[in-house]
Backbone as a printed PyTorch tensor [residue, N CA C, xyz], in Angstrom:
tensor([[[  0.8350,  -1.1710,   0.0000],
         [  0.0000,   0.0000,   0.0000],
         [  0.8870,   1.2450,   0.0000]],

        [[  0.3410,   2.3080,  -0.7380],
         [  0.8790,   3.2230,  -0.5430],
         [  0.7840,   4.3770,   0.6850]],

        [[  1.9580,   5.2650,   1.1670],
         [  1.9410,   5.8280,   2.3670],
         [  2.5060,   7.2230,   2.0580]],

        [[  2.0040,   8.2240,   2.8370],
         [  2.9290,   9.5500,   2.1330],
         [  2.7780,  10.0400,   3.7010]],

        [[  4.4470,  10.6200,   3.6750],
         [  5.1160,  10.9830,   5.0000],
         [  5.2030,  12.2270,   4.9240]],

        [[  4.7750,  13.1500,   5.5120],
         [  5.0530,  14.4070,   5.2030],
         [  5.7700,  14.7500,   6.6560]],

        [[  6.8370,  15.8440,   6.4040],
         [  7.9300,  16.1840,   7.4180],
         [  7.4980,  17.9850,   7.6250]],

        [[  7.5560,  18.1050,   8.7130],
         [  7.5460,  19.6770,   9.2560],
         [  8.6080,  20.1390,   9.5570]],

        [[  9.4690,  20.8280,   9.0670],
         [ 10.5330,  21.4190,   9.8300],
         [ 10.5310,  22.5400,  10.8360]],

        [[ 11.5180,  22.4570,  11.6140],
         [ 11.7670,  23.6330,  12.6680],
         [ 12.3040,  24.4370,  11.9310]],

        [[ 11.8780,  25.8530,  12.0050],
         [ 12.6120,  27.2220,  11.7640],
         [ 13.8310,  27.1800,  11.2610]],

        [[ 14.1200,  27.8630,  10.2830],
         [ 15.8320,  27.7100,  10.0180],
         [ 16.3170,  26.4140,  10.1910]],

        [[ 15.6010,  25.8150,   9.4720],
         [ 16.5260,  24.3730,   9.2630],
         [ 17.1210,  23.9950,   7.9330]],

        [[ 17.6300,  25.1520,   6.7800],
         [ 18.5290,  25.0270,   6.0840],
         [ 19.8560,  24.3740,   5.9570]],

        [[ 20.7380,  24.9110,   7.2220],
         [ 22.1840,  24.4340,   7.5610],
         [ 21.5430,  23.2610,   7.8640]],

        [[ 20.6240,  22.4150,   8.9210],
         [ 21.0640,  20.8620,   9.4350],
         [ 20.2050,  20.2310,   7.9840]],

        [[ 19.3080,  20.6830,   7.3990],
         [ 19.0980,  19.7920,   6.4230],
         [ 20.0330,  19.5460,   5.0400]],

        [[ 21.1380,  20.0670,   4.6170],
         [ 22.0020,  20.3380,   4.1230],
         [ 23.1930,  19.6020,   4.7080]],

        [[ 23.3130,  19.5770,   6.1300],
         [ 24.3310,  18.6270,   6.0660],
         [ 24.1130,  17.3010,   6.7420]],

        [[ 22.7450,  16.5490,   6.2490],
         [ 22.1140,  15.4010,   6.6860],
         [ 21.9200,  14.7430,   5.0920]],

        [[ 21.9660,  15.7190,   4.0890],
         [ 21.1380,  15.8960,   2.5880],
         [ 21.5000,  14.2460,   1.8460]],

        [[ 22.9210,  14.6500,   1.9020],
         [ 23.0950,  13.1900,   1.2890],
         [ 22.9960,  11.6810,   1.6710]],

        [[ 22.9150,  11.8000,   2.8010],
         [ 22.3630,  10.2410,   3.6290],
         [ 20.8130,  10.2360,   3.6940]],

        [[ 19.7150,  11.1960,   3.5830],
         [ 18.6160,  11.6590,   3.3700],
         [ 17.7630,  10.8800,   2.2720]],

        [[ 18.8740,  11.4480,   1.1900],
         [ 18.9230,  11.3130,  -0.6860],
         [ 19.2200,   9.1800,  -0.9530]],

        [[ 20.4060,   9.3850,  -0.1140],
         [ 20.8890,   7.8700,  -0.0780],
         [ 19.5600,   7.1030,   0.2870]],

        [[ 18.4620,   7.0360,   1.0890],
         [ 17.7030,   6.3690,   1.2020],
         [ 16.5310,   6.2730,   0.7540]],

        [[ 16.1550,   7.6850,  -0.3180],
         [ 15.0180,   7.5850,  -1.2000],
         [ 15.6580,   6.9310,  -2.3500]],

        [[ 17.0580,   7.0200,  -2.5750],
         [ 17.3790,   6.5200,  -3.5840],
         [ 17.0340,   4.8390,  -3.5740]],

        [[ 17.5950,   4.4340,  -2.4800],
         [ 17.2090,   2.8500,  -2.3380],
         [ 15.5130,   2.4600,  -2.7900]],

        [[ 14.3450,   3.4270,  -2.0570],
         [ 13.1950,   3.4040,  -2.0400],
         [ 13.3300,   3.1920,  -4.1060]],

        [[ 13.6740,   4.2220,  -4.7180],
         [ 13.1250,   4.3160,  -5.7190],
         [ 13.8040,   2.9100,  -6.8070]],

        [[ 15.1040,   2.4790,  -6.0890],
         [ 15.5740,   1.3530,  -6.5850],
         [ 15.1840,  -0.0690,  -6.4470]],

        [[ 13.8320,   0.1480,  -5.6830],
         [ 13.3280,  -0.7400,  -5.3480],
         [ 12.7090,  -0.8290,  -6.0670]],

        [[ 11.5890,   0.3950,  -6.6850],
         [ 10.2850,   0.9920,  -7.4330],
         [  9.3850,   1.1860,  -6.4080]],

        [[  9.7500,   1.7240,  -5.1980],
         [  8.4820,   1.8030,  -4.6120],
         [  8.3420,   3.4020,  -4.1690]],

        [[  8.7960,   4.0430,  -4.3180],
         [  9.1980,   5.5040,  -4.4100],
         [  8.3110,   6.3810,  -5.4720]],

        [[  7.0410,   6.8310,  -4.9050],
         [  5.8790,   7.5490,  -6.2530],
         [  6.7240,   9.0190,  -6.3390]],

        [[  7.1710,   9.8850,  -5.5110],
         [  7.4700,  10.8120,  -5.4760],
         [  8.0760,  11.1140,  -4.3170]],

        [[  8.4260,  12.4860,  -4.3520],
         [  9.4850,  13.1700,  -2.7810],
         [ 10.2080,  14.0250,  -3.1400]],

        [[  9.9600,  14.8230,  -2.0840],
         [ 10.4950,  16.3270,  -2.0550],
         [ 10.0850,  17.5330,  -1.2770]],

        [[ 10.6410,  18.3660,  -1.1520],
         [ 10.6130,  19.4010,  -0.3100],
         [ 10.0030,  20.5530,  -0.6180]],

        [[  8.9540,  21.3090,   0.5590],
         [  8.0800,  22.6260,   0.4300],
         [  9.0800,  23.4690,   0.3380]],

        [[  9.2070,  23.9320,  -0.6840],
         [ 10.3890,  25.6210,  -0.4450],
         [  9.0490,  26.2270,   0.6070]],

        [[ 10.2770,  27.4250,   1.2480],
         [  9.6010,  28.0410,   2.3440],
         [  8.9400,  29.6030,   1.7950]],

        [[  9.4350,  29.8520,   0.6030],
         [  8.5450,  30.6960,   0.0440],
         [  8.2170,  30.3270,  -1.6620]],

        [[  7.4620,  31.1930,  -2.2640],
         [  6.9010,  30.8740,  -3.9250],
         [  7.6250,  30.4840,  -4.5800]],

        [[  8.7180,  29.8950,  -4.3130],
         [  9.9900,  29.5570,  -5.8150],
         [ 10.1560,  28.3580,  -5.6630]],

        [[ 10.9060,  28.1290,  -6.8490],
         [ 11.8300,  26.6180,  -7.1690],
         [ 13.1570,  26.5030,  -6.3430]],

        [[ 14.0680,  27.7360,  -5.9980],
         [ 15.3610,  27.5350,  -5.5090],
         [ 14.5290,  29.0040,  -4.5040]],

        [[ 14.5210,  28.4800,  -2.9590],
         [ 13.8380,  29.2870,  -2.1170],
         [ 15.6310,  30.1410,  -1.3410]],

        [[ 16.4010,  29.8720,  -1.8550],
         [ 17.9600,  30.1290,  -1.3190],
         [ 17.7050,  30.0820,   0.1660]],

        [[ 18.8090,  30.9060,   0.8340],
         [ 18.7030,  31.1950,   2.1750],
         [ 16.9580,  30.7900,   3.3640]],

        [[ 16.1060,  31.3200,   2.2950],
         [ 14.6720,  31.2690,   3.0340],
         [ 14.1420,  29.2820,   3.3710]],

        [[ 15.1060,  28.5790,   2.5780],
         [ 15.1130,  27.5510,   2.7060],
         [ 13.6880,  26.8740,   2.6750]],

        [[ 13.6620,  25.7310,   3.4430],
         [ 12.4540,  24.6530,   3.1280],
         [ 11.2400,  24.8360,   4.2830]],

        [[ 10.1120,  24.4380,   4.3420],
         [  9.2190,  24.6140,   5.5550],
         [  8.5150,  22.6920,   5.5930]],

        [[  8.8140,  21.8890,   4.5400],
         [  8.7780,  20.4900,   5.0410],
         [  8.9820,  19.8080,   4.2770]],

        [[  9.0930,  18.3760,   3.6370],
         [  9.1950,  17.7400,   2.6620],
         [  7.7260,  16.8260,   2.6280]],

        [[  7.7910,  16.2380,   1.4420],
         [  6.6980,  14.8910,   1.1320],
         [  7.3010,  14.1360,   0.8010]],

        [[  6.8750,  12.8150,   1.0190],
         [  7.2040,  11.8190,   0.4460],
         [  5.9300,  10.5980,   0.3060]],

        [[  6.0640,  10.4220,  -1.2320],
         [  4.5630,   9.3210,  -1.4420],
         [  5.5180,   7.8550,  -1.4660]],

        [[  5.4620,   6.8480,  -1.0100],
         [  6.1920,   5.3440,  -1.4760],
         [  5.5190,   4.5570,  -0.6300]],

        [[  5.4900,   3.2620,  -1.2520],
         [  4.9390,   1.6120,  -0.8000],
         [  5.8120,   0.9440,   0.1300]],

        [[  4.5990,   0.7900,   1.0960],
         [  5.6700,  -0.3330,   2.0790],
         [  4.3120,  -1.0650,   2.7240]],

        [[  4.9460,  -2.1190,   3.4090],
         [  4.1190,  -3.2700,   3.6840],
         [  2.9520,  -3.1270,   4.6420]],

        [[  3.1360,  -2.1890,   5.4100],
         [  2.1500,  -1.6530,   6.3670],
         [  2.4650,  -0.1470,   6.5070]],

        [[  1.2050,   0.3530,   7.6440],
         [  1.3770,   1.5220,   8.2120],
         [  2.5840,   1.3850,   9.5190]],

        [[  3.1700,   0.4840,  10.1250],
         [  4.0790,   0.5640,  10.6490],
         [  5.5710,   0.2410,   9.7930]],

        [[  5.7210,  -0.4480,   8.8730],
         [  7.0090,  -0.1550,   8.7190],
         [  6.9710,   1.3670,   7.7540]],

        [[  6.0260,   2.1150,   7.3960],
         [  5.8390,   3.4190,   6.6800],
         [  6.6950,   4.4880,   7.8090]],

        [[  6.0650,   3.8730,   9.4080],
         [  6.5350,   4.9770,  10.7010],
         [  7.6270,   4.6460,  10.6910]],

        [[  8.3670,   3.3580,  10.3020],
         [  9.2240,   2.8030,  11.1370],
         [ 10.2010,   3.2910,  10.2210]],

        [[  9.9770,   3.2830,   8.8530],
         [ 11.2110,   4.0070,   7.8010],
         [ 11.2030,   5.2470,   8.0780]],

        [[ 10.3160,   6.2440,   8.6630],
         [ 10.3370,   7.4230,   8.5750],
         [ 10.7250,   8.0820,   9.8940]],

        [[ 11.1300,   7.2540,  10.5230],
         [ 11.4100,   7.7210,  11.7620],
         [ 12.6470,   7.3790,  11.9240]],

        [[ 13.2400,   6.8900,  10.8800],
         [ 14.5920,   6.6220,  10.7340],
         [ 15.5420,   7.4960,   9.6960]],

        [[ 14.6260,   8.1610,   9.6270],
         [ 15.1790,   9.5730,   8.7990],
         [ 16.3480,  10.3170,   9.0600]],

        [[ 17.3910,  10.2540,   8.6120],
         [ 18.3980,  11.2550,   9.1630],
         [ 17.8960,  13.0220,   9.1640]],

        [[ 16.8220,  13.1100,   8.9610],
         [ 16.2710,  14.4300,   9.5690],
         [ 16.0330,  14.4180,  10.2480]],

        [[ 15.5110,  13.6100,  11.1880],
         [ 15.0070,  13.4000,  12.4060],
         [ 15.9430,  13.6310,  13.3900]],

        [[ 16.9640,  12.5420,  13.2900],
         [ 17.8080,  13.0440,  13.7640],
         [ 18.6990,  13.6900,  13.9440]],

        [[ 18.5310,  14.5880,  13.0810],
         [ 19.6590,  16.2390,  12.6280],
         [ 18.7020,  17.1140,  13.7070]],

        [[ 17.2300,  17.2080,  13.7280],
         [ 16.7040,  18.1510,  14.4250],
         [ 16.2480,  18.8230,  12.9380]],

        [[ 15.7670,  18.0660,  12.1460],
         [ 14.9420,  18.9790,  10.9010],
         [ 13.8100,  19.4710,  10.8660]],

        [[ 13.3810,  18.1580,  11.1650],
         [ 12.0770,  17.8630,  11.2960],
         [ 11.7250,  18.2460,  13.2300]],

        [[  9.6110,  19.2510,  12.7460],
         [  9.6820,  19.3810,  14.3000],
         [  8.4640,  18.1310,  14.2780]],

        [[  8.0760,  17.7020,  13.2680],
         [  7.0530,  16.8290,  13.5320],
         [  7.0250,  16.0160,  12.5500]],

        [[  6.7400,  14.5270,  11.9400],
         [  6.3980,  13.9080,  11.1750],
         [  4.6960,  13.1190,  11.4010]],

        [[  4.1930,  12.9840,  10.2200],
         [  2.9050,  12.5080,  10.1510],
         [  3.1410,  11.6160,   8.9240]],

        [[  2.3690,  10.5780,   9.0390],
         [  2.5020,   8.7950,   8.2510],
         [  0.9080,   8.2750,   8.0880]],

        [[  0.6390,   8.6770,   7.1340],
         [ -0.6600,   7.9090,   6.6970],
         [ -0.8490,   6.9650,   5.6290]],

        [[ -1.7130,   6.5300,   5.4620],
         [ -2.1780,   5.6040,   4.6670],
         [ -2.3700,   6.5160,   3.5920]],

        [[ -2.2930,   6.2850,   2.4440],
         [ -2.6430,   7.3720,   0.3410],
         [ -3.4180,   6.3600,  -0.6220]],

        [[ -3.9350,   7.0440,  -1.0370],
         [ -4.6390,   6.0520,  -2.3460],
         [ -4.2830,   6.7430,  -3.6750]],

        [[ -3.9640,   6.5260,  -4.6360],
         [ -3.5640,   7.1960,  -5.8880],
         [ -4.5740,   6.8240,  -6.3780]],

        [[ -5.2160,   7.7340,  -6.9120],
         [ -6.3040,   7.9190,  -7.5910],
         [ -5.9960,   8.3340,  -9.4340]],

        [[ -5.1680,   9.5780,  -9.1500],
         [ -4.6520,  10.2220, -10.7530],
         [ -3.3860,  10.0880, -10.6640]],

        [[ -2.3740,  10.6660, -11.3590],
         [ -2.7410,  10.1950, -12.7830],
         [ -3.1570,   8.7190, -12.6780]],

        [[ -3.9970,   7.9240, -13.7580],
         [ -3.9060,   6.9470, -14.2190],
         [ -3.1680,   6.1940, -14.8740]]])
């Protein structure tokens, strides 16, 4: 089933998400080498594509896993988490509906 994790960051969390980025990256990469990876990525914190300095306000992530606990259990293993990126994570259940 599919699950989409969405991440909240704390204030000014540019610098620790930046230097967590590539062990972050390293594990959607696995997700998507699996094929179970629909999408993922990060809210710029204001209207743009490259938000610079003003940085991010949370990420998404849509991908398949076997339950709603190993969905928490990958996402709580986030090296954002433990950088202090994230001030909250939320893990639900998704249904893809579109595209077809």
């Amino acid at each position: 089933m599919l699950y989409c994790i969405i991440g909240d960051d704390v204030p000014n969390s540019l610098d620790k998400r930046l230097s967590v980025r590539p062990a972050h990256l390293e594990r959607l990469t696995k997700l998507q080498e699996a094929g179970r990876l629909i999408l993922a990525g990060p809210n710029p914190a204001i209207d743009s594509i490259d938000p610079g300095p003003a940085g991010f306000s949370g990420s998404l992530i849509v991908a398949e896993f076997d339950s709603l606990e190993d969905a928490k259990s990958w996402a709580n293993a986030d090296p954002y988490i433990g950088a202090g990126v994230y001030s909250n994570v939320l893990v639900k259940p998704f249904k893809k509906v579109f595209p077809t």
